[in-house]
ZAMARGU-4260 file (C-alpha; in steps of 0.2 Angstrom, whole numbers, plus 5000, padded with zeros to 4 digits):
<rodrens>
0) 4570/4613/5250 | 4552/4610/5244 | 4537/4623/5242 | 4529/4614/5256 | 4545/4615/5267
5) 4546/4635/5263 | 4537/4647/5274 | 4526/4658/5264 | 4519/4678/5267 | 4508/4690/5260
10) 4497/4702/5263 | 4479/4693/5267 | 4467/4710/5267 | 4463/4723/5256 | 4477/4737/5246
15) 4484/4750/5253 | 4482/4763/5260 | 4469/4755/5271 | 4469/4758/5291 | 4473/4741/5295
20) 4482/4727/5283 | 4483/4710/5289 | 4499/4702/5282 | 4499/4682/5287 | 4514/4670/5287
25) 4514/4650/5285 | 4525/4637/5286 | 4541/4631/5296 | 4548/4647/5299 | 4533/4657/5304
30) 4538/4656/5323 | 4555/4662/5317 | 4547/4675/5309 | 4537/4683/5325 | 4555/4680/5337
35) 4565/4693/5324 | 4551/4706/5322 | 4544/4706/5338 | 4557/4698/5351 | 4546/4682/5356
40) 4531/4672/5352 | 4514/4677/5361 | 4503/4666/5367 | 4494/4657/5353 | 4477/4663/5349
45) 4477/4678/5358 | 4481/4695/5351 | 4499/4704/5356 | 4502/4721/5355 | 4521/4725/5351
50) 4531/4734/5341 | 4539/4727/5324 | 4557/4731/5321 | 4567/4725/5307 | 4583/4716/5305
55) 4592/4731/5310 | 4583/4734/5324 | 4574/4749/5317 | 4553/4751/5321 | 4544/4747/5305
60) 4525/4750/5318 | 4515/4746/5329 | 4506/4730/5328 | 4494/4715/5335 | 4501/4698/5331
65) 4493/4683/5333 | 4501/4666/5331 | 4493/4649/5328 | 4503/4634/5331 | 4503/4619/5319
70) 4491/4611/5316 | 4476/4621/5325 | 4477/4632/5309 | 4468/4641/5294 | 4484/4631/5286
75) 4489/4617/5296 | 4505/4625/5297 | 4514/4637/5309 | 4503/4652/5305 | 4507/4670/5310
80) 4497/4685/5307 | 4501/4703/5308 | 4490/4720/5310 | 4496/4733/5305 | 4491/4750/5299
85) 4489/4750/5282 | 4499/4762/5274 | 4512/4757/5258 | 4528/4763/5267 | 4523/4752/5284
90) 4520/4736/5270 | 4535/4740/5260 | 4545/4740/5276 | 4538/4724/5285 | 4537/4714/5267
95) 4557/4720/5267 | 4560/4713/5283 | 4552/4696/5280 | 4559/4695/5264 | 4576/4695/5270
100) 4574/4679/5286 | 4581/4666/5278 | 4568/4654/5271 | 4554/4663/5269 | 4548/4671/5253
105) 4531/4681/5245 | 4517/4667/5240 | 4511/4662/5225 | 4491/4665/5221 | 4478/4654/5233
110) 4496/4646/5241 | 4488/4646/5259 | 4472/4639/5253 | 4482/4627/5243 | 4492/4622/5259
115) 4477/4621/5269 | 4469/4608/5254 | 4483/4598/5257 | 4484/4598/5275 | 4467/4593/5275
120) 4458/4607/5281 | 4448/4608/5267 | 4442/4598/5251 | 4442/4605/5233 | 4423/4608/5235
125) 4426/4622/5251 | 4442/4629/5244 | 4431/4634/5227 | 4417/4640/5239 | 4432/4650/5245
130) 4435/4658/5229 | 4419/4663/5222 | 4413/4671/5241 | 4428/4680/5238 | 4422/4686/5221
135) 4404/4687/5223 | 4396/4701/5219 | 4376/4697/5223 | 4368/4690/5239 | 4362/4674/5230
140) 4381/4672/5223 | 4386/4674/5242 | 4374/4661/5248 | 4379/4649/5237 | 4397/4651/5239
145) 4394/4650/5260 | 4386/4634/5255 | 4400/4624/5245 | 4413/4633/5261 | 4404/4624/5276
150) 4406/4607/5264 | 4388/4603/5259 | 4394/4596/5243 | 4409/4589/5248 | 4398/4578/5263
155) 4386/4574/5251 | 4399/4568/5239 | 4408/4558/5253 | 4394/4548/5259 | 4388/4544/5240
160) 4409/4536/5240 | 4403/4528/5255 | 4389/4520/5247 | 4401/4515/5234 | 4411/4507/5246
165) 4398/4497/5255 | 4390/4490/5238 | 4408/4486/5231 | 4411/4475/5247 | 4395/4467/5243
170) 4400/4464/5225 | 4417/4461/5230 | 4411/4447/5244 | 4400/4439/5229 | 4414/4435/5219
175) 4423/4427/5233 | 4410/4417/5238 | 4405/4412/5220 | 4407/4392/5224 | 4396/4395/5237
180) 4378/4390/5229 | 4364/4404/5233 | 4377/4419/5244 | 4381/4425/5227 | 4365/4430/5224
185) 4362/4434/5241 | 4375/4450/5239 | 4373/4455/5224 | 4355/4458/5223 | 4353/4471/5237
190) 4370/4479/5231 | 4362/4480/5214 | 4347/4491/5225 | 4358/4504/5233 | 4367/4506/5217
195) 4351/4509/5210 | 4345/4521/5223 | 4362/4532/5223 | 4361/4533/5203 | 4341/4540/5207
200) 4350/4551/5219 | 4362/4558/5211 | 4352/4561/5195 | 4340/4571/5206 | 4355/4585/5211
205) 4359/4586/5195 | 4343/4589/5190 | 4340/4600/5204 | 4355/4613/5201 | 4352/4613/5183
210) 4358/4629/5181 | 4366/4632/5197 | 4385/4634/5190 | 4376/4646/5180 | 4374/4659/5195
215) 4392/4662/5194 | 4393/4669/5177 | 4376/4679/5177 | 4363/4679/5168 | 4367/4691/5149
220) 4354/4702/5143 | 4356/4710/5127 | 4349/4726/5121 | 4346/4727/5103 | 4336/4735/5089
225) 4336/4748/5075 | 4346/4763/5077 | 4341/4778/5088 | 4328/4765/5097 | 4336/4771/5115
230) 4346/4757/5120 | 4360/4768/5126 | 4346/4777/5138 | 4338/4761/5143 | 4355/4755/5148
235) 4359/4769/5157 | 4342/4770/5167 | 4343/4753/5172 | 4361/4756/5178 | 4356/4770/5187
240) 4372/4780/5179 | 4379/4787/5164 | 4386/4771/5156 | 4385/4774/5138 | 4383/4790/5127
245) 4367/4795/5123 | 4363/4805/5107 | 4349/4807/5094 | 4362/4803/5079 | 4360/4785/5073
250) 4376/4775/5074 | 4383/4783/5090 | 4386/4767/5097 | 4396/4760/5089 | 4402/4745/5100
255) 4396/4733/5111 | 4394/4742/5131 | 4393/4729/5145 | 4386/4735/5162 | 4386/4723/5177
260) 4369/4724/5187 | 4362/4715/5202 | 4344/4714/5200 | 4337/4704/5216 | 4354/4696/5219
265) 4356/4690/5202 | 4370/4692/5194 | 4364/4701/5176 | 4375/4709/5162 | 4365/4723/5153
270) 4374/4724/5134 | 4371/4741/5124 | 4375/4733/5104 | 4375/4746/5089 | 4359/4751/5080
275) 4355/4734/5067 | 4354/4742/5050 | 4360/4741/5036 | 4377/4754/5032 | 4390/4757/5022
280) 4403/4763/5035 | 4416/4749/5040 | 4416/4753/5058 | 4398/4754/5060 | 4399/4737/5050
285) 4409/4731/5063 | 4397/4736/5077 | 4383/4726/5069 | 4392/4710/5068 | 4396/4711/5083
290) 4380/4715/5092 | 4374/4700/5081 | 4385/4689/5088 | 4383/4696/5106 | 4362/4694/5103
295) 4366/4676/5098 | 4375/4671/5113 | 4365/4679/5126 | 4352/4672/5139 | 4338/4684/5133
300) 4338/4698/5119 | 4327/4715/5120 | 4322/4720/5105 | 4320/4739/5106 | 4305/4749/5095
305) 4297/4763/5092 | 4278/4763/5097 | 4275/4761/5079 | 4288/4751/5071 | 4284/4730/5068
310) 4282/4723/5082 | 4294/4706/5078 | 4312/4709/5074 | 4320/4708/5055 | 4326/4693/5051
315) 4345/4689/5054 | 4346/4677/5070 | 4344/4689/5084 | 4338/4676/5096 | 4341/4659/5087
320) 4345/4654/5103 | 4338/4665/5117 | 4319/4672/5120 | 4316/4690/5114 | 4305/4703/5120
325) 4298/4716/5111 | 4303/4734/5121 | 4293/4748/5113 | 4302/4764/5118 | 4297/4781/5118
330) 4279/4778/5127 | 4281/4798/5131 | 4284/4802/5114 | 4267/4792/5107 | 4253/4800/5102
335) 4242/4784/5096 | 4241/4766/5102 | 4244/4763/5080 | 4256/4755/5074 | 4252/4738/5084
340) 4256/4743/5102 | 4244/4727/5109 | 4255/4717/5103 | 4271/4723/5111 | 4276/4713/5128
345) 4282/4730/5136 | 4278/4747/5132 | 4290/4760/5140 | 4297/4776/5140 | 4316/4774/5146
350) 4320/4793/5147 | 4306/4797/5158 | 4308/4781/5165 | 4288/4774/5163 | 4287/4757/5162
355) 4305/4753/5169 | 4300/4745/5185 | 4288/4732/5176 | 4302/4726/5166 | 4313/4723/5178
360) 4301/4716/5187 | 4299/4703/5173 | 4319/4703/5172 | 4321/4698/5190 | 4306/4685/5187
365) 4314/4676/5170 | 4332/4676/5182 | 4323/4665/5197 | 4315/4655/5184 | 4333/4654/5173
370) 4342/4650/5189 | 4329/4638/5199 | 4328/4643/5217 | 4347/4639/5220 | 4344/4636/5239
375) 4346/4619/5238 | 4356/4618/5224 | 4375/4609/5226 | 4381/4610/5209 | 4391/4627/5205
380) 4403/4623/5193 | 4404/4613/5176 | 4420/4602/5185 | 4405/4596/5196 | 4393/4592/5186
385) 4404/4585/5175 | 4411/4573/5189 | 4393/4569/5195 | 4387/4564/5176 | 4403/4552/5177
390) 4397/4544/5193 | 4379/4544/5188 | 4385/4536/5170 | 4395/4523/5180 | 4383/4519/5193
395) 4370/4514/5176 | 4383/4505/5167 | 4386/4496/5186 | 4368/4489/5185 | 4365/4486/5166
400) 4383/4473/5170 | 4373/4462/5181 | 4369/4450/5169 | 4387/4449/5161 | 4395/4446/5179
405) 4399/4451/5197 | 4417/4457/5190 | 4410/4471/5176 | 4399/4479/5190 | 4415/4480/5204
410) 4425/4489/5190 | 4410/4501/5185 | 4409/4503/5205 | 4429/4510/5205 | 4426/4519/5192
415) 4412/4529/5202 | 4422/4530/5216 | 4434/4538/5208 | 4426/4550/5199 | 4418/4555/5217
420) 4437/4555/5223 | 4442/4569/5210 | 4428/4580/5216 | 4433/4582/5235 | 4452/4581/5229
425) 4456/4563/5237 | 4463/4554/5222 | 4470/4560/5207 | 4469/4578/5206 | 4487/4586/5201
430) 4481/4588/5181 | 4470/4600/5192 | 4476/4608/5205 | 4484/4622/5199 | 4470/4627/5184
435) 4460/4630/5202 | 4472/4639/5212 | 4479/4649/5201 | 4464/4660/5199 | 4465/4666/5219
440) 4469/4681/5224 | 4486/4682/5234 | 4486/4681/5251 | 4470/4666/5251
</rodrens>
């Protein structure tokens, strides 16, 4: 029997103990499935209130059970689905009981989703939507993962292949009417336009969701400086909790401390590094290296003072590659403006908490400006842009072909088509398949 032939279940809601767990079924055998534990099948599509029993008769609970006939389905399969309160014993026992019908047995991670890619429910676009509104944690993640769910990449990416389509047939139609004195021509130049026009077009999204695929990571602010600047308090105050420990010994942290934030709906990572100075303790060493590695490969670094230390930071590469703000601390503590205060891009006082709202306020500002608008962005993931930057690349070599001949520009054209086949999932997409299932959850 093949895995598409089994009949797969798991449990499609949150863990227990919760009050209610949703365990669904798919495949084959999923009517099977509701006959034994509830005695017949309900009328598809409406809920059915009966009690489970197992193999041996015995009540395992009281539940609603739905049942969606093939292929009107999430899967495209016989689907079942079973409420049931949400306790570990109640699971235990009903898992025990599917388990033991001949034919079924537990699904693998993002199985159902996978079935329903393959039953054509969905394309790859919408089941990767799937997986990141499952993981979102910000509202803007959550929009954008709504987006590529309802298809909007995956539409757009079909009528580029249309396009394709239609300016290949033209190319295509030249080549076969060759010998025919001006039709040649006559095809090929207005195919040559709507190439032109879907390279313009497809160039524009790209450009458009430049940082787009971006929002799923975050955005990664490091918070660096001399020792005993207050990173640890300004961490915790813009957590809003104790995250790190806070003491007026230098060296207390002594490791890099990662908080997650939403600031606005932008996904942010606040990261507490050790106190840059120079020591001769190996594990403080340590820390410093790596809270110069961490300021290196952040999105932003801030660098925190005293109101009367230099302003810029010492040298040793703390944002080679990212901005840095100057942060001076300790405004409560301050008893001049000396020490060159003007010059400093925030001045704060992150125990007493002066300051604070100002420089989130220019957080949540650098994030919109990092991340673009993202409502109309289509882009969220480096497979799609790197699928796009192969059609776009295709689409130009297509049109700089003209002059060599009709044929180089119908095999630059399947070659874009192509690579707009990989990014719905239509052609070519096994090598793939499983690097994006394998990262949902069980039970999606």
């Amino acid at each position: 029997m093949s895995l598409i032939d089994q009949t797969i279940f798991a449990l499609s809601s949150g863990r227990a103990p919760s009050a209610i767990a949703i365990v669904r079924v798919s495949g084959p055998k999923a009517g099977d499935a509701v006959r034994r534990l509830c005695g017949k099948l309900p009328v598809p599509r409406q809920a059915h209130v009966a009690t489970l029993r197992d193999l041996d008769g015995s009540a395992i609970d009281a539940a609603v059970t739905l049942w969606f006939p093939a292929p009107a389905s999430a899967t495209g399969e016989d689907v079942a689905e079973f409420h049931v309160h949400g306790g570990r014993a109640v699971l235990a026992a009903l898992f025990e009981a599917l388990g033991a019908i001949d034919g079924l047995r537990p699904a693998e991670p993002g199985e159902f989703t996978r079935r329903a890619f393959e039953n054509g429910k969905l394309d790859l676009t919408e089941a990767e939507g799937l997986d990141d509104l499952i993981h979102a944690d910000t509202d803007r993640q959550r929009r954008q993962a709504l987006r590529h769910l309802k298809g909007l990449l995956g539409a757009r990416a079909e009528g580029w292949r249309q396009r394709i389509i239609a300016a290949s047939a033209l190319i295509e139609a030249g080549i076969d009417f060759s010998d025919e004195g001006d039709v040649s021509d006559d095809l090929v130049a207005p195919a040559l336009r709507q190439i032109a026009a879907l390279q313009a077009d497809i160039e524009q999204t790209l450009a458009a969701s430049a940082q787009s695929e971006r929002l799923r990571e975050g955005l990664t602010v490091a918070i660096t400086g001399p020792p005993n600047a207050g990173k640890s308090t300004l961490l915790n105050r813009l957590a809003r909790r104790e995250a790190a420990i806070v003491s007026p010994h230098a060296g207390t942290t002594r490791d890099v401390i990662e908080v997650h934030l939403d600031l606005d709906g932008y996904p942010v990572t606040l990261i507490d590094t050790a106190g840059m100075r120079e020591t001769a303790d190996p594990v403080e060493q340590e820390g410093v290296r790596r809270a110069r590695d961490r300021a290196r490969t952040s999105d932003l670094v801030l660098w925190l003072v005293d109101p009367a230390d230099p302003a810029a930071p010492p040298p040793g590469g703390e944002g080679d590659h990212a901005p840095v703000w100057i942060v001076r601390n300790k405004a409560d503590l301050a008893t001049s403006e000396a020490g060159g205060t003007a010059a400093a891009q925030f001045t704060i006082s992150a125990a007493r908490g002066d300051g604070v709202t100002e420089l989130v306020a220019a957080l949540v500002a650098f994030a919109r400006d990092f991340f673009g608008s993202g409502e109309m962005a289509l882009v969220s993931r480096a497979r799609h842009r790197t699928l796009l930057r192969e059609t776009a690349a295709a689409l130009a070599r297509a049109g700089q072909a003209a002059q060599a001949g009709d044929e180089l520009v119908a095999e630059e054209l399947r070659v874009a088509a192509h690579a707009l086949g990989r990014l719905t999932g239509r052609v070519d997409v096994e090598d793939i398949l499983d690097v994006i299932f394998r990262d949902f959850c069980i039970g999606k």
